[in-house]
Jmol script that loads the backbone (N, CA, C; Angstrom):
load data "model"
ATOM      1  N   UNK A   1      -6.672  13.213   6.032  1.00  0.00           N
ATOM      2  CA  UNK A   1      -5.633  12.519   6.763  1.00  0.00           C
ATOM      3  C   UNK A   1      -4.522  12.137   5.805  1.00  0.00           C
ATOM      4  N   UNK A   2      -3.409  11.846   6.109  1.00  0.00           N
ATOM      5  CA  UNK A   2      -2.251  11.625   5.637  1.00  0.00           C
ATOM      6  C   UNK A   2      -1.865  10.684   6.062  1.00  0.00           C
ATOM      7  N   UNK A   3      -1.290   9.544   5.296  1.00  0.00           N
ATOM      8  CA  UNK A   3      -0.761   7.971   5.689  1.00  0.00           C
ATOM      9  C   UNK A   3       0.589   7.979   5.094  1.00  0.00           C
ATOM     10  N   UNK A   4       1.341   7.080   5.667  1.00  0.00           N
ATOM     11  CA  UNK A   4       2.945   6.747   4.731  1.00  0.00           C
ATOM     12  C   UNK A   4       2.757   5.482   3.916  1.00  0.00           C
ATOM     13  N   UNK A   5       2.556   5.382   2.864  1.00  0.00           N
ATOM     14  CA  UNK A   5       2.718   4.201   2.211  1.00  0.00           C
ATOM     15  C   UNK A   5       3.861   3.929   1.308  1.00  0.00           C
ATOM     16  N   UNK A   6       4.546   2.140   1.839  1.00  0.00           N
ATOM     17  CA  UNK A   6       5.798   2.047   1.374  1.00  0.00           C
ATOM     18  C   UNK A   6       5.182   1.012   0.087  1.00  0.00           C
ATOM     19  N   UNK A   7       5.948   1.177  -0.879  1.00  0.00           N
ATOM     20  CA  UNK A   7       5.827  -0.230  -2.051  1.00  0.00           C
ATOM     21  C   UNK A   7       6.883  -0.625  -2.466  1.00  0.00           C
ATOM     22  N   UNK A   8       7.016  -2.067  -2.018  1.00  0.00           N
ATOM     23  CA  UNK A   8       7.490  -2.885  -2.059  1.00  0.00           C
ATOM     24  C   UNK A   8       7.804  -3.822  -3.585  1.00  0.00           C
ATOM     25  N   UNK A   9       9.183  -3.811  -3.995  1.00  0.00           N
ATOM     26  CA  UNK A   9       9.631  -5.047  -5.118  1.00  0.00           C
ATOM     27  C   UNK A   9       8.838  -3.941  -6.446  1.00  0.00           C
ATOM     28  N   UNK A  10       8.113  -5.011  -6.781  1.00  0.00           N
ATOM     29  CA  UNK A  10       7.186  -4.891  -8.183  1.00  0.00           C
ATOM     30  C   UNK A  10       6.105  -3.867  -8.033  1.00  0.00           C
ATOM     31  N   UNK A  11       5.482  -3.167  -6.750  1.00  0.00           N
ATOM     32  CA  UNK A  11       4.913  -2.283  -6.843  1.00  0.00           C
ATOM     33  C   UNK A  11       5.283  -0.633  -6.832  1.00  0.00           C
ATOM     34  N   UNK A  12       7.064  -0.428  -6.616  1.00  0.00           N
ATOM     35  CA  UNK A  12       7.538   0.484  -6.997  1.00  0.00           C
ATOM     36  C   UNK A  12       7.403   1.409  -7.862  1.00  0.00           C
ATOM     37  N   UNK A  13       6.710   2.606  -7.862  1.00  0.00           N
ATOM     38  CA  UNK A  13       6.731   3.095  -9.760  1.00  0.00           C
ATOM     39  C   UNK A  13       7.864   3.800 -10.377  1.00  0.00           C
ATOM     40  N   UNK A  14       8.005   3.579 -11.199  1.00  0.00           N
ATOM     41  CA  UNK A  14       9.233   3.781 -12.063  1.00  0.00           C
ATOM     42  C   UNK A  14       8.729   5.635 -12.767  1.00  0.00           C
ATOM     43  N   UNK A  15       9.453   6.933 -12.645  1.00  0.00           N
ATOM     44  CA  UNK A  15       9.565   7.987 -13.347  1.00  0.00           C
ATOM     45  C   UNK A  15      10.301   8.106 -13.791  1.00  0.00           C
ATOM     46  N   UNK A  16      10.281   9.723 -14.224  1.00  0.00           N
ATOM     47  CA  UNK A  16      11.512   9.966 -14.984  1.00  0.00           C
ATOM     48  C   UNK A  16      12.464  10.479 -14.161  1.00  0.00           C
ATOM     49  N   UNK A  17      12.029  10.990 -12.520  1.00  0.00           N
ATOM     50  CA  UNK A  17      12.705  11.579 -11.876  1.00  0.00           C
ATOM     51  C   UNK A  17      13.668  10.322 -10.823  1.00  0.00           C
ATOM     52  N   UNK A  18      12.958   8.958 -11.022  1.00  0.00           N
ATOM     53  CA  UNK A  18      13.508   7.741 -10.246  1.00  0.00           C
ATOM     54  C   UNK A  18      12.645   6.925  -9.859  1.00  0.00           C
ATOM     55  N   UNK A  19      13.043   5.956  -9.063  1.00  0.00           N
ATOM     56  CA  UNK A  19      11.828   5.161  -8.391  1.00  0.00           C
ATOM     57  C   UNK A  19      11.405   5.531  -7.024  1.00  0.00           C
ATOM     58  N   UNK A  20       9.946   5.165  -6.845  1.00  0.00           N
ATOM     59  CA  UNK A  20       9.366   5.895  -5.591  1.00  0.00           C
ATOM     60  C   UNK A  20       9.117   5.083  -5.285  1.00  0.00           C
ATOM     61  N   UNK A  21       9.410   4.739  -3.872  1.00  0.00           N
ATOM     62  CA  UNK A  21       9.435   3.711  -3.082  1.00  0.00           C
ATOM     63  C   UNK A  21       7.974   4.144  -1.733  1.00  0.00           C
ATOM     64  N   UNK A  22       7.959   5.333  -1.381  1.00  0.00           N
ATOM     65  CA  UNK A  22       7.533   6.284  -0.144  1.00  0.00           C
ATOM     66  C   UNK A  22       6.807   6.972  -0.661  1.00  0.00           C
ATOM     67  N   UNK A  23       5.315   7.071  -0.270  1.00  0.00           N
ATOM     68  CA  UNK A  23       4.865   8.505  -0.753  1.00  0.00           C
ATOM     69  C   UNK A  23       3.753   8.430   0.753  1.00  0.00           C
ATOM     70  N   UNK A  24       3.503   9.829   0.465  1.00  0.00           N
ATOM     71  CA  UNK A  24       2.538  10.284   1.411  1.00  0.00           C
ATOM     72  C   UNK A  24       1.635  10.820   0.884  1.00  0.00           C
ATOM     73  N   UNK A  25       0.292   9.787   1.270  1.00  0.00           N
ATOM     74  CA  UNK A  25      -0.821   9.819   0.594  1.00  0.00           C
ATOM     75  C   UNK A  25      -2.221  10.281   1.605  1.00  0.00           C
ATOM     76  N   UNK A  26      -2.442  11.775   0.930  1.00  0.00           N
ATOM     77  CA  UNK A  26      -3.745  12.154   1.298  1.00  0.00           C
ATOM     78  C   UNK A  26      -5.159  11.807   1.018  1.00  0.00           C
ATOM     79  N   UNK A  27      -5.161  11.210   2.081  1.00  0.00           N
ATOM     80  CA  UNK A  27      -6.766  10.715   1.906  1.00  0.00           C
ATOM     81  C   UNK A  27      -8.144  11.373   2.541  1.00  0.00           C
ATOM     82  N   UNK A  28      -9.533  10.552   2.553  1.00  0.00           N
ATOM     83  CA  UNK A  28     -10.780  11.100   3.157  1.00  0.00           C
ATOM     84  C   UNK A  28     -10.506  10.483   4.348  1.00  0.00           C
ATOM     85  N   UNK A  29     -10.904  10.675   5.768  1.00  0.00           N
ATOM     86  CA  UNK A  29     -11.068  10.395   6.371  1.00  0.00           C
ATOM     87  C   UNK A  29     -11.978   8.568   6.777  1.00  0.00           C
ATOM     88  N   UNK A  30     -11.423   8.083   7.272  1.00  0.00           N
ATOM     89  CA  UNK A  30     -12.785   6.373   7.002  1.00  0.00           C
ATOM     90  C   UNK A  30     -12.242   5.745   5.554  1.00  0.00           C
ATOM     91  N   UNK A  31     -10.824   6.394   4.964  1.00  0.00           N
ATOM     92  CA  UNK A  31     -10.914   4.906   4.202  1.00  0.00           C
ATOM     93  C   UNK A  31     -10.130   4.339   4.374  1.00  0.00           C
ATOM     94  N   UNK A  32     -10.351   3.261   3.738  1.00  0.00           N
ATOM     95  CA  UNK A  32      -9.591   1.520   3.925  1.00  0.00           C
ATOM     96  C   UNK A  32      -8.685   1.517   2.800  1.00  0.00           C
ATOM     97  N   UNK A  33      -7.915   0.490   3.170  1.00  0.00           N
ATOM     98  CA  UNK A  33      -6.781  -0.018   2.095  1.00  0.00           C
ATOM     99  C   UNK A  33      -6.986  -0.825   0.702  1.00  0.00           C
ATOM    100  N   UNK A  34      -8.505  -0.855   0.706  1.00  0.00           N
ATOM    101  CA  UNK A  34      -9.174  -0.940  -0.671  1.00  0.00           C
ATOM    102  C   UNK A  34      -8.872   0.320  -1.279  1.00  0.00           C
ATOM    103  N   UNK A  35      -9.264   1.086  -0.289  1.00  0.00           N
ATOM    104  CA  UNK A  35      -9.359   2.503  -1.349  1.00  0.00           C
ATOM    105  C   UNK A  35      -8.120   2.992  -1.680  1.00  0.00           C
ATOM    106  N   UNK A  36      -6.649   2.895  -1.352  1.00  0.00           N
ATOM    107  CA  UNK A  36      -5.785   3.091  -1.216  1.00  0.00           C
ATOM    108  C   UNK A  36      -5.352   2.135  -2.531  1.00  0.00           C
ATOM    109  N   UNK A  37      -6.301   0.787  -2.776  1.00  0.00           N
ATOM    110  CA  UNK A  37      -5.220   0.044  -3.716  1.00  0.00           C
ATOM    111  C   UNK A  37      -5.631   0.543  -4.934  1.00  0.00           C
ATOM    112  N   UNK A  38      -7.132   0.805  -4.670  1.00  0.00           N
ATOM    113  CA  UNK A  38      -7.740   1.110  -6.355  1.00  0.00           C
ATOM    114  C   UNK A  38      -6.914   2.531  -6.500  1.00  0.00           C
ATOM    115  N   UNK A  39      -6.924   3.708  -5.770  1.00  0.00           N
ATOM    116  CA  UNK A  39      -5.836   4.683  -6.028  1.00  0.00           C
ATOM    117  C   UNK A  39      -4.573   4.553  -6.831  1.00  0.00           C
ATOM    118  N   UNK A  40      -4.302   3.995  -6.059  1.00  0.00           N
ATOM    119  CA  UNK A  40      -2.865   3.326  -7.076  1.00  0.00           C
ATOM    120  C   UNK A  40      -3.149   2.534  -8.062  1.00  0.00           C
ATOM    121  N   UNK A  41      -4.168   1.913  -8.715  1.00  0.00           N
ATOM    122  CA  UNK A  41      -4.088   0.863  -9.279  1.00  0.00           C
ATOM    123  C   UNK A  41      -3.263   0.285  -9.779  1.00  0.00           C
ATOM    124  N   UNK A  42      -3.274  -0.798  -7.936  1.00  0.00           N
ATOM    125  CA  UNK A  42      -3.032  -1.998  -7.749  1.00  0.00           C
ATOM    126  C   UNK A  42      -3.485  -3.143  -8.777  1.00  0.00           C
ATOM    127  N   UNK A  43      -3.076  -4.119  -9.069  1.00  0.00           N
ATOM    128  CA  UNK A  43      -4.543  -5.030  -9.664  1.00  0.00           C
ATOM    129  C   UNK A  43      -3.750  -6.297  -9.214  1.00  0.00           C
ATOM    130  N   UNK A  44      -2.645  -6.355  -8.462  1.00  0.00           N
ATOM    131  CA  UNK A  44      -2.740  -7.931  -8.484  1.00  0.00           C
ATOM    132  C   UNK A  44      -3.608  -8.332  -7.361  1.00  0.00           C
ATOM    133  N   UNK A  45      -4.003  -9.698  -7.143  1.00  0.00           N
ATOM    134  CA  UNK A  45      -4.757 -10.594  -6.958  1.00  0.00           C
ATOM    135  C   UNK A  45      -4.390 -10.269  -5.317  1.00  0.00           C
ATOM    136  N   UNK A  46      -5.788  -9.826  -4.165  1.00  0.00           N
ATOM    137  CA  UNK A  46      -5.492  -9.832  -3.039  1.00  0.00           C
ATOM    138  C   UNK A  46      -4.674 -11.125  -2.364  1.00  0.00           C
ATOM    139  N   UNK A  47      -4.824 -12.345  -2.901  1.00  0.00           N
ATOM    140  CA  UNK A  47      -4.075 -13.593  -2.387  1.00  0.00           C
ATOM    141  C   UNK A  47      -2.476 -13.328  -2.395  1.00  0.00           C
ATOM    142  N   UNK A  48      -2.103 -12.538  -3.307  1.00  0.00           N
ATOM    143  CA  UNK A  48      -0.581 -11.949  -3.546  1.00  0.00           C
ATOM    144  C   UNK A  48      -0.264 -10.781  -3.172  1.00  0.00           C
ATOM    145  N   UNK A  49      -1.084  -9.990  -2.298  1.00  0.00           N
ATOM    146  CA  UNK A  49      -0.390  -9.321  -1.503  1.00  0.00           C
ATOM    147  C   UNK A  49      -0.505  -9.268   0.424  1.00  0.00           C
ATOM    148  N   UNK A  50       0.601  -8.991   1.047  1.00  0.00           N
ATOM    149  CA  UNK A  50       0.695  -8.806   2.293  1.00  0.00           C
ATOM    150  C   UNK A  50       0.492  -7.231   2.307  1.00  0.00           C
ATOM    151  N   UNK A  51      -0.554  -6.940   3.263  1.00  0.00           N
ATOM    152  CA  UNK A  51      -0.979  -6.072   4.095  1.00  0.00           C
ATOM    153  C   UNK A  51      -0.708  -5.330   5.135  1.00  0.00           C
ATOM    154  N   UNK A  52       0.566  -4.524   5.020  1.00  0.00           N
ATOM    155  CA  UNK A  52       1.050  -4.479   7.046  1.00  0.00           C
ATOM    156  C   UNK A  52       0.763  -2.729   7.170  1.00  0.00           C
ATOM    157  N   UNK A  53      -0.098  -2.845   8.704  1.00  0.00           N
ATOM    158  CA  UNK A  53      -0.138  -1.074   8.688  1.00  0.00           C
ATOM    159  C   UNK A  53       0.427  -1.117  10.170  1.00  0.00           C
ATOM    160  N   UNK A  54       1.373  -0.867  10.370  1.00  0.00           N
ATOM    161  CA  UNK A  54       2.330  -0.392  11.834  1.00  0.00           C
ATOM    162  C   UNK A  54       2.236  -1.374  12.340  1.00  0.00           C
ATOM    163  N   UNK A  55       3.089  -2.202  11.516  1.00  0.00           N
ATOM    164  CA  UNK A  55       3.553  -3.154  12.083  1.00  0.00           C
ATOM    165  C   UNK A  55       3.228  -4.772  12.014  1.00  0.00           C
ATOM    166  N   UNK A  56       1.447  -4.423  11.949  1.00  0.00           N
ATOM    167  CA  UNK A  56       0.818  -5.523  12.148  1.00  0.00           C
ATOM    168  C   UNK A  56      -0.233  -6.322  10.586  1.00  0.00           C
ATOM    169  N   UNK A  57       0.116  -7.346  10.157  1.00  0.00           N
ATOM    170  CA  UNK A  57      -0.850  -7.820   9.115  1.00  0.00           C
ATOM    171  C   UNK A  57      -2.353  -7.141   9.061  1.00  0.00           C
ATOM    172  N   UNK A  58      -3.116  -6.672   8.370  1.00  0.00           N
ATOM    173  CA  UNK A  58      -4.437  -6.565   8.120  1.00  0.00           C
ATOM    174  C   UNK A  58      -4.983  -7.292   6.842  1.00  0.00           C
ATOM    175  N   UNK A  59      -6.089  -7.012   6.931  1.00  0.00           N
ATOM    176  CA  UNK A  59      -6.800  -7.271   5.821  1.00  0.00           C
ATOM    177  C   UNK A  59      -7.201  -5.992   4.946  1.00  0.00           C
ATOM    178  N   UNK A  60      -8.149  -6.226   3.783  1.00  0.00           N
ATOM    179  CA  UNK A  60      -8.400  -5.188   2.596  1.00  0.00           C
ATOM    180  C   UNK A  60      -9.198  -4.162   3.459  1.00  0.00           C
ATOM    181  N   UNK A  61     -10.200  -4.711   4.466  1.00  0.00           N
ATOM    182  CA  UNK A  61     -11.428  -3.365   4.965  1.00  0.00           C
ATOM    183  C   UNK A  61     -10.662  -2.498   6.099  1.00  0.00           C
ATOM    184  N   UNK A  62      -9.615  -3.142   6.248  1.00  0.00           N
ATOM    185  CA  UNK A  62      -9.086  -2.315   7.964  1.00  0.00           C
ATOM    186  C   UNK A  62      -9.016  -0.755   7.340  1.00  0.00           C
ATOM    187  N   UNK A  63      -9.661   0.265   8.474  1.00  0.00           N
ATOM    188  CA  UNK A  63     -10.065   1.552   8.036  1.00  0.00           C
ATOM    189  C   UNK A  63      -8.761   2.001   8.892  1.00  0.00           C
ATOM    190  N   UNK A  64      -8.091   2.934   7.788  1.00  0.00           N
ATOM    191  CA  UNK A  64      -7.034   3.775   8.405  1.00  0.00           C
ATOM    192  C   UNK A  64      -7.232   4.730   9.024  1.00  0.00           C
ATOM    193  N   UNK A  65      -6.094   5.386   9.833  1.00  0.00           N
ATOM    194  CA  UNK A  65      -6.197   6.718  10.532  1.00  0.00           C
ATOM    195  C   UNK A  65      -4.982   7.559  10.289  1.00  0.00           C
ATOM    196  N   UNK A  66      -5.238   8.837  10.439  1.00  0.00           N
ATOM    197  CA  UNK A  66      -4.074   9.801  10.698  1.00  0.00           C
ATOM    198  C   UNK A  66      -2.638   9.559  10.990  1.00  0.00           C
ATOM    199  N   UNK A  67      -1.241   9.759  10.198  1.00  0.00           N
ATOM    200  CA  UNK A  67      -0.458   8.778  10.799  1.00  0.00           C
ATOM    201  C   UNK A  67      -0.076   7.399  10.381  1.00  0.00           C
ATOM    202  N   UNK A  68      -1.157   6.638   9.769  1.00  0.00           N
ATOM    203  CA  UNK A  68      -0.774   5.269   9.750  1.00  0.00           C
ATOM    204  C   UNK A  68       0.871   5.154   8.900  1.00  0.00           C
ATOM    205  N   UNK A  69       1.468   3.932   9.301  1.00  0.00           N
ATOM    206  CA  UNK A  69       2.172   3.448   8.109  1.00  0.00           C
ATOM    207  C   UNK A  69       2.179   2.062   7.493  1.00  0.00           C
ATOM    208  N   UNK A  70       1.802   2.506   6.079  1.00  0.00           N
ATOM    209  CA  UNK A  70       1.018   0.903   5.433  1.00  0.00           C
ATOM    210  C   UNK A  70       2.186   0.673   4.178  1.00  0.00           C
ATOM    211  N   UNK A  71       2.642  -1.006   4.354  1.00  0.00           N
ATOM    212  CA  UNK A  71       3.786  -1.739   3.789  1.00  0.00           C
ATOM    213  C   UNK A  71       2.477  -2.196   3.147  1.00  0.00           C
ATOM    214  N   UNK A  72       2.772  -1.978   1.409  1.00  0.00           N
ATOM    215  CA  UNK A  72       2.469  -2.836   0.190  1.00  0.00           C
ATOM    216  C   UNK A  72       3.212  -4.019  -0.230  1.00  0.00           C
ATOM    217  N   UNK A  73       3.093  -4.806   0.612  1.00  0.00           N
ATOM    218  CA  UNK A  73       4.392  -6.124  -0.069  1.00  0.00           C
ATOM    219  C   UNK A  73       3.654  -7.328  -1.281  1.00  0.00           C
ATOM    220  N   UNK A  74       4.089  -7.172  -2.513  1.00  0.00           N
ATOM    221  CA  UNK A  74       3.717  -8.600  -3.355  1.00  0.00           C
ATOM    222  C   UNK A  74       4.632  -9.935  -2.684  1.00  0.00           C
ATOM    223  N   UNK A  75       3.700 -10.866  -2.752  1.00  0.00           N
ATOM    224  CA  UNK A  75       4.150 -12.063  -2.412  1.00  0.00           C
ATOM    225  C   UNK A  75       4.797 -12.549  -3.159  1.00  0.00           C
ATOM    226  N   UNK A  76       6.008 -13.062  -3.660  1.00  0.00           N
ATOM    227  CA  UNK A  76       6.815 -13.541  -4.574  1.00  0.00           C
ATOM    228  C   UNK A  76       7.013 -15.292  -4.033  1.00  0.00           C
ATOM    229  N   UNK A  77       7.075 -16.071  -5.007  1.00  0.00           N
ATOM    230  CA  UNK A  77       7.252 -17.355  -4.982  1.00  0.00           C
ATOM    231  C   UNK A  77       8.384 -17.833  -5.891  1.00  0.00           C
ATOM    232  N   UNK A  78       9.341 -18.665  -5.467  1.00  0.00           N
ATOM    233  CA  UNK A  78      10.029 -19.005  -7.031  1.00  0.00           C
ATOM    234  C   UNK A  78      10.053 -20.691  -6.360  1.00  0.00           C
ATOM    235  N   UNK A  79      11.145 -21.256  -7.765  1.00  0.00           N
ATOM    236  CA  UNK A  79      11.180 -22.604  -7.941  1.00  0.00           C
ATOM    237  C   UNK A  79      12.746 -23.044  -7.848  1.00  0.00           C
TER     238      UNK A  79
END
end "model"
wireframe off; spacefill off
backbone 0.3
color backbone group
């Protein structure tokens, strides 16, 4: 299956060709957005990030499907 995943702020990765904001990520069928973070390794702290797959907040186990589109947002705080 194939998902759209956007990253957001600080989870952007930086190349030589630019920054990638969008990628389309092939996965196994039945996995979750755990598996999606360790892929990327992610490492900040689940408390600092928002979760959205079409639209709607999830959590780390919600199992994706075909299609989905999942927003990586870090939570930013200032003073």
């Amino acid at each position: 299956m194939v998902v759209e995943l956007h990253l957001h702020t600080i989870l952007q990765q930086n190349t030589e060709s630019g920054t990638i904001r969008k990628i389309n990520l092939e996965l196994p069928s039945d996995s979750t957005l755990a598996e999606v973070l360790a892929i990327l390794d992610i490492q900040l702290p689940i408390d600092n990030l928002l979760l959205v797959v079409n639209g709607s907040s999830v959590d780390l186990d919600h199992q994706l499907v075909d299609g989905d589109i999942v927003h990586i947002i870090p939570i930013l705080s200032g003073g």
